[in-house]
C-alpha positions in Angstrom: 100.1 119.7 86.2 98.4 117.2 88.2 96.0 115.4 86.2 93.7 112.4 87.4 91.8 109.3 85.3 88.5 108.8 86.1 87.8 105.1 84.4 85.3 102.0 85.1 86.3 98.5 86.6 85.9 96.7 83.2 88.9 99.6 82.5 90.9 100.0 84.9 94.0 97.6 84.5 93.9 99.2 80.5 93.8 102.7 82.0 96.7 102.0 84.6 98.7 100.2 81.6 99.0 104.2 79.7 98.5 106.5 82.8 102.2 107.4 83.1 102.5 109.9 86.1 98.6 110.1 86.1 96.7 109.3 89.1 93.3 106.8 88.2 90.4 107.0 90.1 88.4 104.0 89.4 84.6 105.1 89.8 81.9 102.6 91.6 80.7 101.4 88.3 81.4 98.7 85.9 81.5 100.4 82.3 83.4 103.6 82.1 81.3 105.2 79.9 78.1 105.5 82.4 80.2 107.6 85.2 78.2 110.3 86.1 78.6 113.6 87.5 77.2 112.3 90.7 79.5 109.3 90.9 82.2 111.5 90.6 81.2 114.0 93.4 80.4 111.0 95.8 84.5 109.9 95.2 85.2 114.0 96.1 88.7 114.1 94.3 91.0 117.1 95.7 93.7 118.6 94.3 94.2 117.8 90.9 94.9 120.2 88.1 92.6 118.4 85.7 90.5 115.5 86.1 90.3 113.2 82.8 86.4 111.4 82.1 86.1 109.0 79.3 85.6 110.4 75.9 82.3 108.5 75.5 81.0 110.7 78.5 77.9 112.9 77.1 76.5 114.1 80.5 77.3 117.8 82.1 80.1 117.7 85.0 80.4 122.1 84.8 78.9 121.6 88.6 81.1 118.8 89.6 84.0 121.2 88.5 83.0 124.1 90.7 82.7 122.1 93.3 85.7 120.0 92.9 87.7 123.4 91.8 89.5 122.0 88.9 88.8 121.3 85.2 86.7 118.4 84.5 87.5 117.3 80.7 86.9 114.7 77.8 89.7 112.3 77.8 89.9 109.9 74.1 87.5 107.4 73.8 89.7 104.8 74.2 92.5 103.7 77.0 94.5 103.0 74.4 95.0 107.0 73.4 95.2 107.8 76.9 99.1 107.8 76.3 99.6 110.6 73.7 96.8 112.7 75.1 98.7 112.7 78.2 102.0 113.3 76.0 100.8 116.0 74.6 99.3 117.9 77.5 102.9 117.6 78.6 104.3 119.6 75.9 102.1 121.5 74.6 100.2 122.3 77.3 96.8 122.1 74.7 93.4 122.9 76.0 90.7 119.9 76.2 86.7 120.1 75.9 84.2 118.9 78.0 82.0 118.2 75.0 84.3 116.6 72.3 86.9 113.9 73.0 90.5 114.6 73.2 91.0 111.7 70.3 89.5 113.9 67.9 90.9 117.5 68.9 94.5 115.2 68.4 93.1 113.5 65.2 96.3 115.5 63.2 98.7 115.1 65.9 98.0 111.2 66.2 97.8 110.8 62.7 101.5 112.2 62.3 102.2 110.5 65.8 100.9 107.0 63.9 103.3 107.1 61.4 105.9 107.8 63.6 105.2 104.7 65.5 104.8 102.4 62.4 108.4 103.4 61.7 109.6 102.9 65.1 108.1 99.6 65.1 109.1 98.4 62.1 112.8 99.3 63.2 112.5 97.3 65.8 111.0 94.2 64.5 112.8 91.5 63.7 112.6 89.3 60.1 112.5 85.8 58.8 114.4 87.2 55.7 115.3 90.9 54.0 115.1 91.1 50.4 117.3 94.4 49.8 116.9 95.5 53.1 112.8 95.0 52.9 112.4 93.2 56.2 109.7 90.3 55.3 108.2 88.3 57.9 108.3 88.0 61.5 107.1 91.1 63.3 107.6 93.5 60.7 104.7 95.1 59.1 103.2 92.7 55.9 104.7 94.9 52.8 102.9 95.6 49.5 103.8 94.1 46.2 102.4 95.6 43.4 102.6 93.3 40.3 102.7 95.4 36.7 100.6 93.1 34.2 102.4 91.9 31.1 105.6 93.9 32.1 107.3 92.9 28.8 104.7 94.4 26.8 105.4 98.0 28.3 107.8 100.6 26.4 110.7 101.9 28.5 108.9 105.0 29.3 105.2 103.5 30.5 107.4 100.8 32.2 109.1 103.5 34.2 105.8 105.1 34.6 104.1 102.5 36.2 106.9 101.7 38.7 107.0 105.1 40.1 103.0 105.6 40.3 103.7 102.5 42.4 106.1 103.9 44.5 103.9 107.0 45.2 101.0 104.8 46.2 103.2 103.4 48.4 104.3 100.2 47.1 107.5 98.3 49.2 108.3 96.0 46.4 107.5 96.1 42.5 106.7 92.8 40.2 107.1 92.6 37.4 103.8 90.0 35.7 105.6 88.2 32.5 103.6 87.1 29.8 103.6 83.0 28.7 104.9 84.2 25.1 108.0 87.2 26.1 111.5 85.9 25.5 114.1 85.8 27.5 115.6 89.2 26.3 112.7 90.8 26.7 112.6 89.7 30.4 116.1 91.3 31.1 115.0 94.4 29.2 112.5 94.7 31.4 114.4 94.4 34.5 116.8 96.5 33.6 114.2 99.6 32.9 113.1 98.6 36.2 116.1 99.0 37.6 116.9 102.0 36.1 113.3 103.5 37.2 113.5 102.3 41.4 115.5 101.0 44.4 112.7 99.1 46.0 113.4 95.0 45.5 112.0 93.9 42.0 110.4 90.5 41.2 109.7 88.6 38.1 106.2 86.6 37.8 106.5 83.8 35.7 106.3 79.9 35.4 108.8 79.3 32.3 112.1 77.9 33.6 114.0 80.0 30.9 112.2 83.3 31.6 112.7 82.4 35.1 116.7 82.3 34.9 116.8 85.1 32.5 115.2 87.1 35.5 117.9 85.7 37.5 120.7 86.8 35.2 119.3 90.2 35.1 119.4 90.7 39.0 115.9 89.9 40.0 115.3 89.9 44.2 112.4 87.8 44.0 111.0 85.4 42.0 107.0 84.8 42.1 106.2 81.2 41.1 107.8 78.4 41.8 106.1 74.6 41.6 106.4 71.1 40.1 106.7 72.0 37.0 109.6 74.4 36.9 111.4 73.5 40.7 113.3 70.7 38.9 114.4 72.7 36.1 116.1 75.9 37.8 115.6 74.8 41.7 119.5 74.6 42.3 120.0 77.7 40.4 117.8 79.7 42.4 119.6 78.0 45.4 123.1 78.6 44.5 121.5 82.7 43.5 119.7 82.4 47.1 117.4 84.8 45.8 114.0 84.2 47.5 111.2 82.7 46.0 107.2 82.0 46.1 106.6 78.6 46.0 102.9 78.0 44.8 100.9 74.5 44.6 101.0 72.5 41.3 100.7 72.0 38.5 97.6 70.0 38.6 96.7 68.2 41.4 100.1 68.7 43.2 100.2 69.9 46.9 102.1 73.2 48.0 103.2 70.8 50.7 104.9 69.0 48.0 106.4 71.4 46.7 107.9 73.1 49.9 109.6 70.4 50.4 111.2 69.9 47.2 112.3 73.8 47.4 113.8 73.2 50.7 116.0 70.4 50.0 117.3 72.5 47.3 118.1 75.0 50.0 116.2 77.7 48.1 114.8 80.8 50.6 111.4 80.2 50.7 108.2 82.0 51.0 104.7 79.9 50.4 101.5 80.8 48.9 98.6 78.4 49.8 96.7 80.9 47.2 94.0 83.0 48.5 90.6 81.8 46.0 88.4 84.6 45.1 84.9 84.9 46.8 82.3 81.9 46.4 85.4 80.0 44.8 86.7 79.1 48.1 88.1 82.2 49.6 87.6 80.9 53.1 88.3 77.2 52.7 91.6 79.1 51.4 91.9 81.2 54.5 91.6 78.0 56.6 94.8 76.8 54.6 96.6 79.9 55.4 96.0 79.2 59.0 96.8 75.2 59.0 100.4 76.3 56.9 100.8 79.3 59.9 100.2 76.4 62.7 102.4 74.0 60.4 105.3 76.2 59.7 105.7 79.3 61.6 108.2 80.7 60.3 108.0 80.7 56.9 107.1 84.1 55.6 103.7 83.9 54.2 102.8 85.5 50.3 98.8 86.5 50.3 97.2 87.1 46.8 95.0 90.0 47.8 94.1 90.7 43.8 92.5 87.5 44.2 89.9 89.1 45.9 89.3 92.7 44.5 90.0 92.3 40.7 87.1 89.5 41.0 84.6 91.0 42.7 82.6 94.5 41.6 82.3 96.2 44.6 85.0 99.3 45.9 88.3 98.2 47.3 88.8 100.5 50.0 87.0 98.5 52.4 87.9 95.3 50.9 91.5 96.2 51.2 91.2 97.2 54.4 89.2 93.5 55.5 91.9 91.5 53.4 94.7 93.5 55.4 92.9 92.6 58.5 92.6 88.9 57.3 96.2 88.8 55.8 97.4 90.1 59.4 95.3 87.3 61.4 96.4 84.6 59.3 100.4 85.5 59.3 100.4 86.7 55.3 104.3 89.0 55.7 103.3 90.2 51.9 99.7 91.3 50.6 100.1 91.0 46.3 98.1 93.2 44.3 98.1 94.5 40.8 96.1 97.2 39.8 94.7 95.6 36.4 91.1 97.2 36.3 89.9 100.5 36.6 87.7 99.4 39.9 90.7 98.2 41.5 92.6 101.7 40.9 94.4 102.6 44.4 94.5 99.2 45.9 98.3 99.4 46.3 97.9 102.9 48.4 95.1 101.1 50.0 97.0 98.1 51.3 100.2 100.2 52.1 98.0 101.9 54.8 96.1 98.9 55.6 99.2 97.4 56.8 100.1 100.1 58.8 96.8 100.2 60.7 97.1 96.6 61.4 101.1 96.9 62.8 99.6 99.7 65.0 96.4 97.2 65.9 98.4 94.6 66.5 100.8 96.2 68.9 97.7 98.0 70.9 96.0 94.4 70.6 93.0 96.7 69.9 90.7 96.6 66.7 92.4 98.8 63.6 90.0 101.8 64.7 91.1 105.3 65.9 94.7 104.4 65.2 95.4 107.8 63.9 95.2 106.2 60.4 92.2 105.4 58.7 90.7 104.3 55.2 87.5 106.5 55.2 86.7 107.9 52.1 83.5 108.4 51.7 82.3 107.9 54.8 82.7 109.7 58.3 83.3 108.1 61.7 81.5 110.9 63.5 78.7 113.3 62.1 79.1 117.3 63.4 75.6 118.1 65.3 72.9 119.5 62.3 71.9 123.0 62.6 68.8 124.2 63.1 66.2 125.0 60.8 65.0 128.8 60.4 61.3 129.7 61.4 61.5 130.9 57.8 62.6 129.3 54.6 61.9 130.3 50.6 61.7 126.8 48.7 64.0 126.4 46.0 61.9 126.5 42.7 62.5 124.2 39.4 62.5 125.5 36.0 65.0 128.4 35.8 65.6 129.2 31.9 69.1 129.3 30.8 70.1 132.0 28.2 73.0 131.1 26.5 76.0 133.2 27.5 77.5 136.1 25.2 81.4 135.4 26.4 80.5 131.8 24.9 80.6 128.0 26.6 82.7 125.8 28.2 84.0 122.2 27.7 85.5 120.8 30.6 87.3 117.6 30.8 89.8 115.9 32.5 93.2 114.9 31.3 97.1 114.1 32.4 95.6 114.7 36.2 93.9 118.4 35.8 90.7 119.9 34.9 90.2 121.7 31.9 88.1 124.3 30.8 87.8 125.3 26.9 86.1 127.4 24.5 87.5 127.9 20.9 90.2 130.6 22.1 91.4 129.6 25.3 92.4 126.4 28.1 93.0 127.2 31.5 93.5 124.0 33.2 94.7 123.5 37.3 93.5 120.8 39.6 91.6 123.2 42.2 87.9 124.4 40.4 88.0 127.5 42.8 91.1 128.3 40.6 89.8 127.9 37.2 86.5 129.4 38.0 87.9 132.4 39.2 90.8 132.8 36.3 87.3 132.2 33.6 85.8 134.9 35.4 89.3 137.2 36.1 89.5 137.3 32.0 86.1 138.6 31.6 85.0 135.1 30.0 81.8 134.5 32.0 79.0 137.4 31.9 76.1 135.9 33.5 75.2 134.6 36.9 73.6 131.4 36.1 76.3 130.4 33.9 79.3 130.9 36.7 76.9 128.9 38.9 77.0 125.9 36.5 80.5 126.0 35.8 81.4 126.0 39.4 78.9 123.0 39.9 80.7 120.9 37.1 84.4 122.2 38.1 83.7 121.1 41.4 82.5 117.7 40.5 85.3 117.2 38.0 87.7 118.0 41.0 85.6 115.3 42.9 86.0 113.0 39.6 89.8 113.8 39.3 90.4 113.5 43.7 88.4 109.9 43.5 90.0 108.6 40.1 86.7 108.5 38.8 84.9 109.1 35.2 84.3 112.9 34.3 81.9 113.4 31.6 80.0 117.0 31.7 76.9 116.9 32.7 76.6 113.4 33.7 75.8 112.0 37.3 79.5 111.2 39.3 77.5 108.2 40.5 76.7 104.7 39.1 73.3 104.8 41.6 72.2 108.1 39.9 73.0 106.7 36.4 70.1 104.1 36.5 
């Protein structure tokens, strides 16, 4: 198939850069995105199977295709997706539209073509250390840590728990936050659970020089805290372990800088924290020491306190993940730190596992983290479907309907262990899908009355919303805080 680019000047050398065995026809106009049917005509392109316009096209080109005789269609949006549309029509031979954008026909196929990438990237890159074969540093993609508060304080079996909720979410190493009053045993209890429980690299959190060498003893891979006050204490015994370690500022009024160079002349494997300060406590005078250590020492891996940020500040982490990721990337931070410590910052681990995927992807594109293929919409759409229109004739809903209780009895539903439940006083079905449940209630013959399976769907449904978003279910309570006031 022969297939021509249609693009702008402002484009062109982009456009070039992914056309592979593509043609490009570079239109008499500046911006891609205001090529008209007319400019096109005026160029008179022959014998091309397909001609490619710029996704952000909205105008009609059906003539300019009869009289051009081939198919005129909606490339991506953006040059930079110009490559796996192009790979795609190769092999599969896929059918564009001339109204919506190839990016968004392929939004499944890039997304599984994204993570393909990240992997292929992140086998290439190269490393300023590996702690158990986690690359850190360098060009490799920042990884997560995800710190479990008070470690010591967890049985065996919530320990374990915790680690592996981690590891779903996505985690690339787990910490392990130590208390000031645990003991030493407790420490290598710990870590052995832990070890028991994962594979991924485990580190211990902790200022006190003996909890720090009992973490040692008990095979930690990293250790989270080094400064003034413990560096002279256990510094050659972490350098003789060469077990890597975060070297933070203090105590008191003591410089990181200080520090650092007390670690290195130990010879200990370093990675440096400037400490990221939470908002209107500094956070970007803090950012502008990231940078200044970046410019000072390039390659020293980098250790970014993300929590910082969202356990401090009442707003949802999604975006704020996603904008710490971008800062941790622009600033050289190789591992974004997060625990998950209050019930606003639930998901922040899965959060900043993508978040650093989108920005290796960014970062190789040299492109903005958007339409990467992976995204941290939740709530919120990048594109709204056109609205239907309204019939010449509508019945307004009326207010007021009067319930009659139901003879097969009511329903308490709840959530619990990660399903919905519905109960009465002889049954409980529970599932995680409210289609399910509403139709096995009403299979058994334990709904009679319309109005009733109407309400019951309404609150399955928004316990399933509850239970998908990690939010509060309480029946017959508004989902959201706005609609609480």
């Amino acid at each position: 198939m022969k297939v021509l680019l249609v693009t702008g000047r402002l484009a062109e050398a982009q456009v070039r850069s992914f056309a592979e065995d593509a043609d490009v026809l570079v239109a008499d106009v500046e911006v891609a995105a205001f090529i008209t049917p007319e400019l096109l005509l005026c160029a008179a392109p022959r014998g091309y199977d397909l001609i490619l316009i710029p996704g952000a096209i909205t105008a009609d080109f059906r003539e300019a295709e009869r009289a051009l005789g081939a198919k005129i269609r909606l490339g991506p949006k953006h040059a930079a997706d110009l490559g796996i549309v192009l790979h795609h029509l190769a092999k599969e031979k896929m059918e564009l539209s001339r109204t919506v954008p190839a990016c968004l026909l392929l939004d499944g196929k890039m997304r599984e073509d994204a993570r393909d990438q990240v992997e292929k990237l992140e086998s290439r890159a190269g490393a300023s250390q590996q702690i158990r074969g986690v690359k850190i540093g360098g060009s490799s993609r920042m990884k997560v840590l995800a710190e479990i508060v008070d470690a010591t304080r967890c049985s065996p079996a919530v320990l374990t728990k915790r680690i592996r909720y981690y590891e779903e979410q996505g985690a690339d190493m787990i910490d392990l936050g130590i208390p000031l009053d645990a003991h030493p045993y407790q420490v290598k209890a710990a870590l052995q659970t832990a070890k028991k429980a994962t594979n991924l690299p485990l580190s211990i959190d902790t200022i006190r020089p003996e909890l720090i060498l009992a973490g040692l003893e008990a095979g930690a891979d990293l250790l989270a805290s080094l400064n003034g006050s413990n560096l002279p204490m256990v510094g050659e015994v972490v350098a003789r372990s060469g077990v890597p370690a975060v070297i933070i500022p203090g105590p008191g009024s003591i410089r990181l800088e200080e520090n650092l160079k007390m670690a290195q002349e130990m010879g200990i494997s370093i990675i440096a924290d400037p400490v990221l300060d939470p908002p209107l406590q500094g956070l970007v005078p803090s950012l502008q020491r990231y940078l200044l250590f970046r410019q000072d020492h390039p390659d020293i891996p980098l250790f970014f306190g993300a929590g910082n940020v969202t356990e401090l500040m009442d707003a949802d982490t999604v975006g704020v993940n996603a904008l710490l990721a971008a800062l941790g990337a622009e600033t050289g931070a190789s591992i974004l730190f997060t625990p998950e410590f209050s019930a606003k910052a639930t998901g922040s681990v899965h959060e900043l596992a993508l978040a650093s995927r989108m920005m290796l992807l960014a970062r190789q594109r040299e492109a903005p983290p958007k339409d990467l293929g992976l995204d941290l919409l939740i709530l919120k759409e990048k594109r709204r479907l056109p609205e239907e229109a309204m019939p010449e004739t509508i019945q307004e809903a009326k207010e007021g309907h009067k319930y009659e209780p139901d003879g097969c009895g009511s329903f308490r539903i709840f959530l619990s262990q990660g399903l919905i439940l519905a109960q009465n006083d002889c049954i409980t079905v529970a599932g995680r899908n409210a289609r399910d449940i509403l139709n096995t209630l009403i299979d058994r013959g334990l709904v009679s009355l319309l109005d009733h399976a109407g309400y019951l769907g309404r609150e399955l449904e928004r316990a399933q919303i509850a239970l998908r978003l990690k939010k509060n279910y309480v029946q017959d309570e508004p989902l959201w805080p706005s609609e609480k006031r």
